[in-house]
N, C-alpha and C positions, 0 to 999 in steps of 0.2 A: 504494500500500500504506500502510498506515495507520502510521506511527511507534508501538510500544511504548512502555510508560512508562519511562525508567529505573530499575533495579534498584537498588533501596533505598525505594523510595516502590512501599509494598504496601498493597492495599486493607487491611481489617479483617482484622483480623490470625487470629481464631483457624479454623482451617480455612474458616473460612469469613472467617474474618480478613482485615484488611487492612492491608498494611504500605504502609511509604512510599513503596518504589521501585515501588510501585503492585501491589499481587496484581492480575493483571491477567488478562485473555480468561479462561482458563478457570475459572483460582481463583474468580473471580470467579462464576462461572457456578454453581460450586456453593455457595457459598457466602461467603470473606475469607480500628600496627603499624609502625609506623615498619618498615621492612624486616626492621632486625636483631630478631631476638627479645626483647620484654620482658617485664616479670612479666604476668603474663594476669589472667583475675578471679580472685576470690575461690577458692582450691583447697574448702575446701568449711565449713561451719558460717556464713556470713557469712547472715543470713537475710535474706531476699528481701522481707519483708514487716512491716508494724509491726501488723497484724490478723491476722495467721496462724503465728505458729511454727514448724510444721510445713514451711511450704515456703521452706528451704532451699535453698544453693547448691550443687551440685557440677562440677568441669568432666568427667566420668563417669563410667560407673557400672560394677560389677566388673567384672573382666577374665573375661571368658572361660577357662573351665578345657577344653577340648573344642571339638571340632568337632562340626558339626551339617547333618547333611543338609538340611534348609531349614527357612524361617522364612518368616510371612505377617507384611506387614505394612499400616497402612490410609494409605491419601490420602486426603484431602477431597474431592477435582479430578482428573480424569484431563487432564495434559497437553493441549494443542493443537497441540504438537510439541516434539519433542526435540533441534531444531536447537540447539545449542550457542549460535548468534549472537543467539539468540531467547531464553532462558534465565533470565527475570527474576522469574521468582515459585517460590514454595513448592515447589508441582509438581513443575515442568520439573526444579530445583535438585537435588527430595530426589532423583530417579532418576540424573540426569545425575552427579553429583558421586560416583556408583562406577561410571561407563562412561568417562566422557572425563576426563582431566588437565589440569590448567594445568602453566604452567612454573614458577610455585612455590606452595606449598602452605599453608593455613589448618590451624591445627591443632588441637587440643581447648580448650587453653588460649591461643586467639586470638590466636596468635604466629602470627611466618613463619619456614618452613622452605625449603630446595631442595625440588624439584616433579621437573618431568621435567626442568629446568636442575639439573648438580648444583653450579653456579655463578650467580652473579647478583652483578657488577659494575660502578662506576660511575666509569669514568677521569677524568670530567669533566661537568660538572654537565647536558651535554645530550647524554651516549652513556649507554645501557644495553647492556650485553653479558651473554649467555646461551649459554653453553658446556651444551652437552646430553649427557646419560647416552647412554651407547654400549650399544647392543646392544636397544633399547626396540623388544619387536614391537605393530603393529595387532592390533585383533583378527581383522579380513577377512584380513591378510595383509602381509609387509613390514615394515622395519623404520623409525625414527622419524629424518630425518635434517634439515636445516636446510631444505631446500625445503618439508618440511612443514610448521614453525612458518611461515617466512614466508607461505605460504599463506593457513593457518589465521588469523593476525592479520589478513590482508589483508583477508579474509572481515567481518570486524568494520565495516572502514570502507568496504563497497562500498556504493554507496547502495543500488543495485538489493535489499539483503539487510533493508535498513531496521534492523539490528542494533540490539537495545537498550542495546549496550555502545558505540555509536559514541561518545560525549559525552567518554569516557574516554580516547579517543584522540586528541581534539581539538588534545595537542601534539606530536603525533608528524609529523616530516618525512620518516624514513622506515627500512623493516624491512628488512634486507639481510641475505644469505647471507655470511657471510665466513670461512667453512670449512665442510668438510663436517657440522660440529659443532657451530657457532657462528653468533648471529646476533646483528647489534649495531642495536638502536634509538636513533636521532639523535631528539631532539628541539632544535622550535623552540625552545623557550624553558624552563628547569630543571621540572620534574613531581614534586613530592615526591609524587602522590598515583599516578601510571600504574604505578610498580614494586611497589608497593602491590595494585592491581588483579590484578595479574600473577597474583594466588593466586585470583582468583575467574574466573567462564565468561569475562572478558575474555580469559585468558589461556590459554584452551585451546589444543589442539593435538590435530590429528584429519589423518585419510592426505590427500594432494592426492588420491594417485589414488581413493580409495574415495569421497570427498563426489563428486568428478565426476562417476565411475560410475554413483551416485546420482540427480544431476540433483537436478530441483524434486521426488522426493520424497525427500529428504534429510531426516531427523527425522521423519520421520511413515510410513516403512514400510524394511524391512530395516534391515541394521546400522548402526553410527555410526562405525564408521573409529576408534575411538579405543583408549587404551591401559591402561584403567584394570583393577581387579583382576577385575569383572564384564564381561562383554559384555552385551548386549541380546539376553534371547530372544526368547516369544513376546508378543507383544502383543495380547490381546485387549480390542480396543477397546468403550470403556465399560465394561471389567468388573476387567480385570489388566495387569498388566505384568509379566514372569518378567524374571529376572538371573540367569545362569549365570557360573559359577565360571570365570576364564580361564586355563587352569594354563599358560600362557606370559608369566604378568604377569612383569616384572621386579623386585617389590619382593616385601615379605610375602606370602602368598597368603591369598584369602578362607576364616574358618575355617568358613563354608557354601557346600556345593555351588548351593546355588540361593535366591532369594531369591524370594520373592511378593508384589508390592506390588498391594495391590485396593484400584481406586476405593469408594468409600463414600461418598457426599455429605450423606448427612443424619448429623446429630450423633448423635441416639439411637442410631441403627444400627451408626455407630465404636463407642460406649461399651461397646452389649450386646454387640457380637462381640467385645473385648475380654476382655470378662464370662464368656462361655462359653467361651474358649478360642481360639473360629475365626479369632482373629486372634493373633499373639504380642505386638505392640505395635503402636505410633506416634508421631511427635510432631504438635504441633501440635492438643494434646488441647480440647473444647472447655470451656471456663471450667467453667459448669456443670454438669459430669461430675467435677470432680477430687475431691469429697469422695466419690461413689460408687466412683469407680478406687481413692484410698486406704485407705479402710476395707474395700473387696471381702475382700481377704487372696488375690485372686486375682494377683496381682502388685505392683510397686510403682512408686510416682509419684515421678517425678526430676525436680528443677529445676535449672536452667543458667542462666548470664548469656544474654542474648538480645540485647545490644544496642538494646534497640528501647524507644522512648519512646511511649505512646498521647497523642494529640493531638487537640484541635480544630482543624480546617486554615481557616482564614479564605478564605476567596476571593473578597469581593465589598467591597472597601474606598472605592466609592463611597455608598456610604448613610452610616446609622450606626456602621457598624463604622470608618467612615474615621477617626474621633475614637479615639483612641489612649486617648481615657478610658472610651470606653465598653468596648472591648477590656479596659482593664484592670478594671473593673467588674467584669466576668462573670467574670476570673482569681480575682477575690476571692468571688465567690458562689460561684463553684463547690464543690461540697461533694467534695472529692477524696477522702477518706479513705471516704465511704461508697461511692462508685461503685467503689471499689478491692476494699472488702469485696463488694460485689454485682456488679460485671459484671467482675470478674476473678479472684472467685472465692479471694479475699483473699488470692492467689499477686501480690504488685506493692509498688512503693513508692510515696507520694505524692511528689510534685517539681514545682518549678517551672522545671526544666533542660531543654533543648530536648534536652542529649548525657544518656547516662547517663553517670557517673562511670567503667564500665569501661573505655570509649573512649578516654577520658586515661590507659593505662596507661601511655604516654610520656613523660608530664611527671612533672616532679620532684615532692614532695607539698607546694612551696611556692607553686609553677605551679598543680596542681589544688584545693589550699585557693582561690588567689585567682580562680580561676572560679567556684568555688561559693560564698564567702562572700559574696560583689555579690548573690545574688537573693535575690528577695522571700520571706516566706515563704510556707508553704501552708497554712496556717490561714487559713479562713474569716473576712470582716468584713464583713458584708451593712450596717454602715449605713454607712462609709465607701465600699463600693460602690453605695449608695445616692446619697450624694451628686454622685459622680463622674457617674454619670446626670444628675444634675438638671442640673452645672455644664455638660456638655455640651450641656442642651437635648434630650437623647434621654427624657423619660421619655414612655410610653406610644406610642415609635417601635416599629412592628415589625421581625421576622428571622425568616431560615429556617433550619430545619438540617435535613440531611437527616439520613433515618435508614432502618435497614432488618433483615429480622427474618436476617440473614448472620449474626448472632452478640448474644453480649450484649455484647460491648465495644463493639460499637457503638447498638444500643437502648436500653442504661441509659446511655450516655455522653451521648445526643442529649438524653434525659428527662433525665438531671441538669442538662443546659446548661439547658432548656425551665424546667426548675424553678429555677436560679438567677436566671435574668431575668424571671421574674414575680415574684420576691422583690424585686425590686432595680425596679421599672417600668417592665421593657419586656415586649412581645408578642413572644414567641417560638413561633412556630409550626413542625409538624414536618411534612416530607415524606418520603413512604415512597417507597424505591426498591427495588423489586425485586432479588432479590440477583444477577439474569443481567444488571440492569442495575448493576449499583453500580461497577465498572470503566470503564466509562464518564465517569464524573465526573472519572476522570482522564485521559483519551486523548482526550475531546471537551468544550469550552466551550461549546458548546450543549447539555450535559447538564448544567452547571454555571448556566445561565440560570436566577433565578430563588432561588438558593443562596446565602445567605450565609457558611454556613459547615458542615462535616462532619466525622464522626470519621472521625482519621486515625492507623494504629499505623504508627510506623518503623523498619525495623532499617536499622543500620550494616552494610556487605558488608566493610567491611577497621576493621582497629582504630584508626580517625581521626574525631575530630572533626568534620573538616573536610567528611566524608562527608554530615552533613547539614546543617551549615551553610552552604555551598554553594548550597542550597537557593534561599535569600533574597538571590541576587545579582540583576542587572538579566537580565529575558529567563531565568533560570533555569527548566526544565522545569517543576519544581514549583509554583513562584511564581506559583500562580494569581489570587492578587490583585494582580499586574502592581508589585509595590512596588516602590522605585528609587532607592537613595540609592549616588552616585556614592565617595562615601567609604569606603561599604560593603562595595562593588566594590573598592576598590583594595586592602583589608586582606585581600580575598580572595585574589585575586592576589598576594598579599605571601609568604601561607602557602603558597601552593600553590608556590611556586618555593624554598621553605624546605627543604632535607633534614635540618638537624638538629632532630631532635625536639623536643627542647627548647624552641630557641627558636621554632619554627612553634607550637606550644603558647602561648608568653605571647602570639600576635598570636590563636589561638583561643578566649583564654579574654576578648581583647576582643571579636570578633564575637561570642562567646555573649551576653554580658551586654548588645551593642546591638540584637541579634536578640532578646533577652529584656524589653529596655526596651519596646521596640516593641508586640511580645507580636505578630508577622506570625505563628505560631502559638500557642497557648493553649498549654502541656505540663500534662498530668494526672497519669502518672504513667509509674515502670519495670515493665518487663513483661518476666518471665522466659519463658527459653524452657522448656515441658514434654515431659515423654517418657514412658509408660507400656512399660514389661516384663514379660512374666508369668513364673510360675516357670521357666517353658522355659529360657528366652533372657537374657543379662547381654551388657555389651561397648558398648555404643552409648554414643558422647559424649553428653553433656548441652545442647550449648553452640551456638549460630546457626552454628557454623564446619561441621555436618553441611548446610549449604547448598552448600559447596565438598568438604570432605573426606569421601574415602570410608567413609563410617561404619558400613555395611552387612557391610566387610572387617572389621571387629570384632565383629561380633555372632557368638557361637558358644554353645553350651551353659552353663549354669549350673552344670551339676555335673560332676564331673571323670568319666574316662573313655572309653567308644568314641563314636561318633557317635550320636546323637537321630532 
């Protein structure tokens, strides 16, 4: 079976997008926190953008006055399963994240909360203990007891399951029953980042007996065993996905009976069903739609922190990109601020940071000044990156970059590179990849043959740094251009056995700036995340955290009263 990409590295990001933890299989196909709770992004007016005004920050959008018999909503991709273990793009996330629960919870404002643990403990730097809510039913049947978290996690690290979450688990010794309520995870060796996970599909929790019942079709037909506000109706494949209301949840209840999510994979056809109604919203809108969705007056356009940086991904550091000058050349040609106006639809910041700045919500703002003060800027110096060419000996060496018609963050991303390195004396050539194949680049190195380098958008799955700088250790998933510095490795390791916030932060804001010297990926810019509502519908968070939290349990009518 084929290893998934891990989650956080997603293809092109806008529906057809693709993020870091790889948009993968299907997305693909159609088209691309420290534990305790800290200040989350920006609550709202913080704007998104230095080319657009309009698109603002919020962490969501009004509250719901009412309930509402159903709502439609649009995906790019229809899933290729719903296996929780499987769970690493767009997809699988928006459905799954109102059927199944983790044991703690992501929340609008990108903090952690209790989940279905109404406890999360740490006696000592290598036990986690997770005391469970009492009384939690399945949706199939039965109630939520410590057999089934141990299960459930166990599930993550079977090989036979090829879990996309297994990487996550990599310091776990082991998951144990030790009461009817309780389950304490030992770890080898300290994880400032596994209790973290805990609020995303790592840390789910679904019936022993209902996944067995199951079998190999597990995700991909009947129910998901889990506990969340929705269950899983009908699924008709290639077209919808229904979510029924579970009026035996144990928390808030859903303020819709029933939800409707339809595939749609071409962009135009999200925007006009939008347009005329047949849909109530979405996220994950495509760039070139938001000045049509905003001025419609048929609803309104939300932006959120997104966590997620768009990227050039380097992956070929045996030619000319192996010179760290030519790398930094094309940093400097690159024309950021137009490409932000044009393929992101002037909703973004320019940046030369590999994290966004919300991901440091943990550190003190003396910690995150001195991350971000070290980089370069982003303003444009094509003759300074002119010379960096010469001194290297690269001028009129060629490159590749793939590119593909999955979105415009990634075709005006590939053309601006194309056009920075002919400014500057190199031959930059562009390969078109199919958007059914563009997931591929990440799951296979022989799709990569021949590539020097691709756009790459990434969000963060938990509020850490570390989440993508990780990335650029030896043997790292992502690390397709094989980089390797032993030093680099060990600051890794340093943070990652760090629990105090704080100080795991001033060892991250050295990997950033040596990840950034490097430039093992180019950063362009930050990329909010988007959400359209139409008058119907209010309630939905703004923010990447609708990847784990139930965000569907919010959405209810716009105007006060009976149900819609």
């Amino acid at each position: 079976m084929t290893t998934p990409p891990p989650p956080g590295a997603r293809r092109p990001r806008s529906r057809r997008a693709a993020r870091a933890r790889i948009a993968a299989t299907t997305a693909a196909l159609t088209a691309l926190a420290a534990l305790a709770a800290c200040a989350g992004p920006p609550k709202s007016g913080g704007t998104g953008t230095g080319t657009n005004p309009e698109a603002k920050l919020s962490a969501t959008t009004p509250k719901a006055r009412g309930e509402i018999d159903s709502f439609t909503w649009a995906l790019y991709a229809e899933p290729p399963t719903l296996d929780y273990t499987l769970a690493f793009d767009y997809p699988q996330n928006t459905v799954l994240s109102n059927v199944c629960e983790s044991l703690m919870r992501w929340t609008p404002r990108l903090t952690l909360e209790p989940g279905l643990a109404r406890k999360a403990s740490n006696p000592d730097p290598l036990t986690w203990v997770y005391d469970l809510r009492e009384g939690v039913r399945f949706h199939g049947g039965g109630t939520m007891t410590a057999d089934d978290v141990v299960y459930s996690l166990g599930r993550q690290t079977d090989p036979d399951n090829a879990a996309a979450w297994a990487q996550n688990f990599q310091n776990v010794a082991s998951v144990k029953k030790t009461g009817p309520l309780q389950v304490t995870v030992r770890l080898r060796k300290p994880d400032s980042q596994f209790p973290q996970y805990m609020a995303t599909a790592a840390g789910v929790v679904a019936s022993k007996a209902g996944v067995e019942a199951a079998g190999k079709d597990y995700g991909t037909s009947g129910g998901l065993a889990c506990t969340g506000p929705f269950e899983l109706g009908t699924w008709n494949k290639g077209q919808s996905i229904e979510l029924t209301r579970f009026d035996g949840y144990w928390g808030t209840k859903a303020k819709a009976e029933k939800a409707v999510l339809r595939v749609l994979t071409d962009p135009s056809g999200r925007t006009n069903a939008m347009l005329s109604g047949e849909i109530d919203g979405g996220y994950l809108i495509p760039t070139e739609s938001y000045g049509r969705l905003r001025d419609s007056g048929a609803g309104t356009l939300y932006f959120g922190e997104g966590l997620s940086t768009v990227n050039v991904n380097i992956t070929n550091m045996k030619g000319p990109l192996g010179d760290v000058r030519v790398r930094k050349a094309l940093s400097l040609a690159l024309d950021r601020t137009g490409f932000v106006k044009a393929g992101l639809g002037g909703a973004g910041t320019v940046t030369t940071s590999l994290t966004t700045r919300a991901a440091w919500a943990h550190a003190s703002e003396a910690t995150r000044k001195a991350a971000f003060d070290v980089l370069p800027p982003a303003t444009q110096d094509i003759e300074q990156a002119r010379k960096l060419v010469q001194e290297a000996g690269a001028t009129g060496k060629s490159l590749t970059v793939a590119t593909s018609s999955i979105g415009q963050d990634v075709s005006l991303l590939a053309t601006a590179v194309q056009a920075a390195g002919t400014r500057i004396g190199l031959k930059i050539n562009l390969k078109t990849i199919a958007p059914n194949a563009f997931t591929a680049l990440f799951t296979d190195p022989a799709a990569r043959e021949g590539i020097d380098m691709f756009p790459l958008t990434y969000y963060d799955s938990i509020t850490d740094p570390l989440d993508l700088l990780v990335n650029f250790k030896t043997g790292a998933y992502m690390n397709f251009a094989g980089y390797s510095d032993p030093a680099y490795d060990k600051l890794v390791d340093r943070a990652v056995g760090v629990y105090d916030p704080e100080a795991r932060a001033k060892i991250e804001a050295d990997l950033q700036k040596r990840a950034v010297d490097q430039l093992l990926w180019i950063p362009v810019a930050e990329w909010p995340t988007a959400v359209f509502l139409n008058k119907r519908i209010t309630g939905a968070p703004t923010t990447i955290a609708y990847m784990y939290y139930p965000w569907a349990a919010d959405v209810g009518a716009s105007g006060a009263g009976a149900a819609q």
